[in-house]
N, C-alpha and C positions, 0 to 999 in steps of 0.2 A: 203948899208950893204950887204954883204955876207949871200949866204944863206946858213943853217946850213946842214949838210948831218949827219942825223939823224938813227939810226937803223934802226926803226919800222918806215914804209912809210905804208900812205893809199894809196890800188888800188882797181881799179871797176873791176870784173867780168863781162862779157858776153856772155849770150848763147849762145854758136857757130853751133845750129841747125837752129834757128830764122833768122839768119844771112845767113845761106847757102841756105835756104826756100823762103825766103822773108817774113817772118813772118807769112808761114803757110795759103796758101790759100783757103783752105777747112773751115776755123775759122773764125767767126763773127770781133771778137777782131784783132788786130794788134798790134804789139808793140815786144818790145824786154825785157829780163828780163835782168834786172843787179843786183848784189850785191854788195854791199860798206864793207871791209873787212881791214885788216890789214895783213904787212908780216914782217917780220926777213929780213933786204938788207943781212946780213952776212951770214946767213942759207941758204939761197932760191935765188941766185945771177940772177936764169932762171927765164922768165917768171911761173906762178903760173896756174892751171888748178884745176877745184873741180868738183865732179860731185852735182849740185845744182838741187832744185826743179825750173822748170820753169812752169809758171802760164800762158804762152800762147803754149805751146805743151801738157800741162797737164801730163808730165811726168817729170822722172830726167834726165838732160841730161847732159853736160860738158859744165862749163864755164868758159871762159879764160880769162887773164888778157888784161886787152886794155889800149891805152896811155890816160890822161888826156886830 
């Protein structure tokens, strides 16, 4: 079966700080933040960027869209 190509696709956000850091070497914790979100394929054809709360820089930082 075919697979359907649907408007509203889910994608994951990623801190693009934690990433560029190595997850912050000054910090106990490690880890990366993600968000699980929804988009518009028809609205939004580009990659998707938010500025999100990240819980291992303790600030808000910019997350970007990553492949599944």
């Amino acid at each position: 079966m075919a697979k359907r190509k649907d408007v509203r696709v889910t994608v994951i956000l990623e801190c693009t700080s934690c990433v560029r850091n190595g997850a912050n070497a000054n910090k106990i914790s490690t880890g990366i933040s993600r968000y699980i979100t929804q988009k518009n394929r028809q609205n939004t054809p580009n990659r998707l960027e938010l500025r999100k709360f990240c819980r291992y820089c303790y600030k808000h930082t910019l997350h970007g869209e990553i492949k599944k």
